[in-house]
N, C-alpha and C positions, 0 to 999 in steps of 0.2 A: 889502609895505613901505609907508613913508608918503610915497611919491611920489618916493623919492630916488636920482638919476641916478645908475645904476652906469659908472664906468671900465672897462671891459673889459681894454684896452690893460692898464692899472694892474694889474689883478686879474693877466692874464696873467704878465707883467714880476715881480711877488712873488709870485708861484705856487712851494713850496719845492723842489719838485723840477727836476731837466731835462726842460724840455721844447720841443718844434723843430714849426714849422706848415711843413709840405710842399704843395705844388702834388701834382694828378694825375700830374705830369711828376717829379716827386720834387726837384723846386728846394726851398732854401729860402726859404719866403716869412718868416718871423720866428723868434724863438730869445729865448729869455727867459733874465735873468741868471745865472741858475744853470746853463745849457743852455752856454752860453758857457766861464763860470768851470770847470765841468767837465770842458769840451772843450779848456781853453787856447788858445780864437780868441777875435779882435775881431770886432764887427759884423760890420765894412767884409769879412773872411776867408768869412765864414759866409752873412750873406742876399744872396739873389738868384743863390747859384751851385749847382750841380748837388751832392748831396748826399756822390757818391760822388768825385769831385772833390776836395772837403773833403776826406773822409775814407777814402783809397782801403785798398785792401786792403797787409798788412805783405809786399812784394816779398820780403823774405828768408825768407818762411815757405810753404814749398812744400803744407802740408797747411793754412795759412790758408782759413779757409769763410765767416767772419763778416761780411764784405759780401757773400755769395752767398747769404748766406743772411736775411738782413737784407730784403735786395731782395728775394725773394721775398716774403718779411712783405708789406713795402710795397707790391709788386701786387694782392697776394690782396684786402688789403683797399681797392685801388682798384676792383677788379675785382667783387668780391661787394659791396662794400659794409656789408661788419661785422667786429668788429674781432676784432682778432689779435695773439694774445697769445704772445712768442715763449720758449723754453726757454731759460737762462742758456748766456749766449755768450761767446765769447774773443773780442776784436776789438781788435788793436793799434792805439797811434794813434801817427804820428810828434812825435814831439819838438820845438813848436815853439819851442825854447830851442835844440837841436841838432837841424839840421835832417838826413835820416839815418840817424836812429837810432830807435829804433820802441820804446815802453813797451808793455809788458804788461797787457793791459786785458783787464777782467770786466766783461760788462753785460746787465743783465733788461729786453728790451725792450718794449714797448706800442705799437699802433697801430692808432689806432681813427680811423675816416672819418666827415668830415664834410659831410651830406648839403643838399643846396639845394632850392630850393622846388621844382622837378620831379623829386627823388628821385634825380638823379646829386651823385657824389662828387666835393665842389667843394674840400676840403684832407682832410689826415692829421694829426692828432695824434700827434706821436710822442716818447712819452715812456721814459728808458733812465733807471734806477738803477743807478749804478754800484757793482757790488760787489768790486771790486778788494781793495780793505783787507780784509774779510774775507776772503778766498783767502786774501793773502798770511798773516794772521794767524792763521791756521790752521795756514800751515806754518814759521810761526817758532815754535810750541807746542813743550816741550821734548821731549826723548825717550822721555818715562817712558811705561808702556802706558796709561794716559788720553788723554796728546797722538796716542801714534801709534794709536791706535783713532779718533779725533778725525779722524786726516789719512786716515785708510782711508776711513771712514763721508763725508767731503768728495769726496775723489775717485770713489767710488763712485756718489755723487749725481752731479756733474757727468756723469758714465758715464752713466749712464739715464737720464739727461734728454737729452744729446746720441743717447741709442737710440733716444726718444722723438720724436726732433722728425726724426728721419731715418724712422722709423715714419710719423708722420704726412706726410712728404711722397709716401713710395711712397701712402698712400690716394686723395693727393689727383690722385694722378699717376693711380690705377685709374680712379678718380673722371670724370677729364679724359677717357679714353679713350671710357668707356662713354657719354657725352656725345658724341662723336666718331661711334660708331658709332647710335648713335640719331639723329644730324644727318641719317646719310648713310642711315638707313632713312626719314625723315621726308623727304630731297627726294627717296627712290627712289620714295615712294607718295602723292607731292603734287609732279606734274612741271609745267614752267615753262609749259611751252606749253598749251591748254586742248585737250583732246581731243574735243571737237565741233565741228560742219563750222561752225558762228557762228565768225565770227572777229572782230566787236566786243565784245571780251572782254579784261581783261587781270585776271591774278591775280600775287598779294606774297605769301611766308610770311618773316615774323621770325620767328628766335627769339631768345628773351631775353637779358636781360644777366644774364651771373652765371657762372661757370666750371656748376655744377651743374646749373644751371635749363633743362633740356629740358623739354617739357611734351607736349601733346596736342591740337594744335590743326589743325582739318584743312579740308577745301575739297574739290569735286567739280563736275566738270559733266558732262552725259550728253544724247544724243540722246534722243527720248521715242518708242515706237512711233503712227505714225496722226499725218498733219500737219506743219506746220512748228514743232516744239516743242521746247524744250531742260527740261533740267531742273536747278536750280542748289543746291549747297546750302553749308553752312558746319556746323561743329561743335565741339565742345571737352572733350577727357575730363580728368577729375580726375589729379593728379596727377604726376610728373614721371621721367626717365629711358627706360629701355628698355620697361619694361612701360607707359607710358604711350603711346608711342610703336608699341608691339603690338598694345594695346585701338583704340586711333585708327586701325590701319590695317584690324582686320578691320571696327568699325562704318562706316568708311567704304565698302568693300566692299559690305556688306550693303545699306545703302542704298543705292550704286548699282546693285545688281543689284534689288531693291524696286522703285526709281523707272521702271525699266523695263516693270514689268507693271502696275503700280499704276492704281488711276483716276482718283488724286489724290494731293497731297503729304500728304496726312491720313493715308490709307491706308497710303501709304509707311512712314512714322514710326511707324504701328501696328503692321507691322512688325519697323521696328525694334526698337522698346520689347521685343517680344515677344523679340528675339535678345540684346540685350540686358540681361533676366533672367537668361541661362544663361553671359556671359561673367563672369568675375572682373575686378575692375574698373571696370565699365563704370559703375560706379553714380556717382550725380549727374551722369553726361554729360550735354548738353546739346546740341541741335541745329536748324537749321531750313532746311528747304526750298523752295523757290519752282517753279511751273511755269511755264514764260511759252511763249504762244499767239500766234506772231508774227502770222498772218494774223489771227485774232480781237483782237489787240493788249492782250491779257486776261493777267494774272496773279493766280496761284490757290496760296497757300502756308497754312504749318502750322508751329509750332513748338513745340518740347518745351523750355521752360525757356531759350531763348537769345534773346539782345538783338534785338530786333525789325529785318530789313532798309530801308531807305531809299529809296523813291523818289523820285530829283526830276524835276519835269515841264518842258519846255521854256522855261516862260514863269519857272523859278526856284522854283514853289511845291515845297515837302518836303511828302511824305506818310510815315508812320512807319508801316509795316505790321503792325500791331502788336493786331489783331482778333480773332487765332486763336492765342492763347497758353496751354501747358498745361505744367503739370511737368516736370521732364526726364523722360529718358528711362526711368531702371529706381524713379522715384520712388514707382509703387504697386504695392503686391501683386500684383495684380488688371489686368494690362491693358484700358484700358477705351479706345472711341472716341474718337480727338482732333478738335479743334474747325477748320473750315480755313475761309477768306476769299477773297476776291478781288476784283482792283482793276484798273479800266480804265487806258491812257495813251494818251500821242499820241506823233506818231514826233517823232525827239530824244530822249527821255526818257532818263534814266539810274536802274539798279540798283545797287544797292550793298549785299554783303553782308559780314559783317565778325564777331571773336570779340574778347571782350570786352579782353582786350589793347592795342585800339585806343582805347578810350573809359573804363577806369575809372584812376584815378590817387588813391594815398593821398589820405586826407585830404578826398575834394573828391566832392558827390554825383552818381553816377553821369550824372544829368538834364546836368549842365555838359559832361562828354563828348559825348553825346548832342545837345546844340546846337550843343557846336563841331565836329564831323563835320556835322552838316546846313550847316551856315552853310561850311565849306571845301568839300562838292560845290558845293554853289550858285554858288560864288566860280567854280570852275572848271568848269562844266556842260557849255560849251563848245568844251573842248578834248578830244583823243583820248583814247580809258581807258587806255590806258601813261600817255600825259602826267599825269593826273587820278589814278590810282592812286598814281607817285610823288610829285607834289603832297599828297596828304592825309596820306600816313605823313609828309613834312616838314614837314607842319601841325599834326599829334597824336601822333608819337610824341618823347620828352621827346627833349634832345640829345644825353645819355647813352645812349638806349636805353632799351626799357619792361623792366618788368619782369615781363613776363607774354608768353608767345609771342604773335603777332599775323598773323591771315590775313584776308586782304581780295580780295575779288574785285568788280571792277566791270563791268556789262553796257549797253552803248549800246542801246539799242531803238529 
């Protein structure tokens, strides 16, 4: 355009349809004139109070669904984050002329989420056409077999759309479970406490925001045979649910049984890659391992395609380990020797290994995550890895929640 200030408010306010701005919390924060005119409230009746409130369910209607059903709309799409589009509803509303007495109401509801600069859902859009008059007009049609073919083919519809939208809740409801039990396999195979005798150690797993969004994001630590040695690693498999959640626990397995004979984290991953190949799934995984040589004060790592681990040294300097970087995991034909590094510290130092969950965010290049993770250990270098571990996820992950599973493990040395 040619520089000329749009009214939003304005725009909103003569928008022809109803439509109502909800809070996460389902308040109403605003209601445009026709939203109102529609609804037969005033302002002062409508913004600022609880939706269902307004507009509660018709008491004298024992099979009433239409704010149960409503509501659920309006979570899903807090919840996920996209929108939702509901099947033509019955939803009485009281009579604000006779207070008591409850109208007969038909309405096609919408409601679609409105996202804020860190990807959480900061209002609702929720827009209802009311289709009352046509119901009704359909069954004032006369009696001839036109009208009453008319009122079959109307009722019918309304039938399989209310089958339809009772359909799609059992899915979502399978949906919810299977999420549930992928939770409860993900922390049965990624337990709280670290299972090596090092105990300056503290490990986080997120998972995502989203009813669906389980993912494959994992973590390991392991004793190393010969010396005072642990071996740490982090990983991340493509894809979401159960089977992602099945690939993630055998490649974590595998590696930790690797890392145990191995004669380097190189070797390990080689390995893996090789295991790898023969699971379904596993393809674009990604992972990286670290060995740390507490007497020799030496770390010796390797990574197949994942975000480079973190060291920061006592005096604050960040080192980005990031030297011996190769493909993921099942990315060649051909398994071939991977590339591995190693980097001295002094005591203090801290490790830090993480999946990318914690650092990538729409919109913004991955390097910006990347500096504000180094720049939050540095901040807290300090303090204990419990305290330092929950510090940084309140530093990078948005306030909504990411949108991507998120494992982080941090090592004091």
């Amino acid at each position: 355009m040619d520089g000329t200030v749009i009214d939003y408010a304005a725009v909103f306010q003569a928008l022809p349809g109803m439509v109502a701005l909800l809070t996460p919390d389902l308040v109403v924060a605003d209601a445009n004139v026709e939203f109102l005119r529609g609804a037969g409230r005033s302002r002062e009746q409508v913004v600022g109070r609880y939706l269902f409130e307004v507009f509660p369910e018709n008491p004298h209607d024992p099979a009433a669904t239409g704010m149960r059903n409503l509501e659920a709309s309006l979570r899903r799409a807090v919840t996920t984050g996209e929108r939702d589009a509901m099947a033509l509803q019955r939803y009485d509303v009281e009579n604000p002329e006779r207070p008591g007495e409850w109208d007969e109401r038909y309405w096609s509801p919408v409601n679609t989420p409105v996202l804020g600069p860190d990807g959480s859902v900061v209002l609702v859009v929720h827009r209802v056409e009311e289709v009352t008059e046509l119901i009704r007009a359909r069954g004032r049609r006369d009696t001839s077999r036109v009208g009453s073919r008319a009122r079959v083919l109307e009722a019918e519809l309304y039938t399989r759309a209310r089958e339809l939208q009772q359909l799609n809740e059992r899915l979502r409801q399978a949906h919810a479970r299977e999420r549930e039990v992928a939770l409860a396999l993900q922390e049965a195979m990624l337990p709280a406490r670290p299972q090596v005798k090092y105990r300056q150690v503290a490990v986080r797993y997120r998972p995502a925001v989203g009813a669906l969004n389980v993912c494959g994001d994992w973590y390991d630590l392991v004793d190393l045979v010969g010396g005072n040695r642990i071996g740490v690693s982090v990983g991340d498999v493509v894809g979401h649910g159960l089977e992602a959640a099945g690939v993630m626990g055998q490649l974590r397995s595998a590696l930790s049984a690797a890392s145990r004979v191995a004669g380097g984290p190189a070797q390990a991953l080689d390995v893996l890659g090789r295991y790898a190949h023969v699971v379904d799934g596993a393809e674009s995984a990604t992972a990286v391992t670290t060995f740390i040589d507490f007497d020799d004060r030496r770390i010796t790592y390797s990574s197949a395609g994942h975000p480079p681990p973190v060291l920061v040294h006592r005096d604050g300097r960040v080192e980005f380990l990031d030297r011996a970087t190769d493909p993921p995991l099942d990315a060649r034909p051909e398994p071939t020797q991977r590339p591995q590094a190693g980097t001295r510290y002094g005591a203090g130092a801290t490790l830090a290994l993480y999946t990318d969950g914690l650092v990538e965010r729409r919109h913004e290049d991955i390097d910006t995550g990347l500096t504000r993770l180094a720049e939050s250990l540095a901040r807290h270098r300090d303090e204990d890895p419990e305290f330092l571990a929950d510090a940084v996820l309140m530093e990078l992950l948005p306030p909504g929640g990411a949108t991507d599973d998120t494992a982080l493990v941090i090592v004091r040395l």
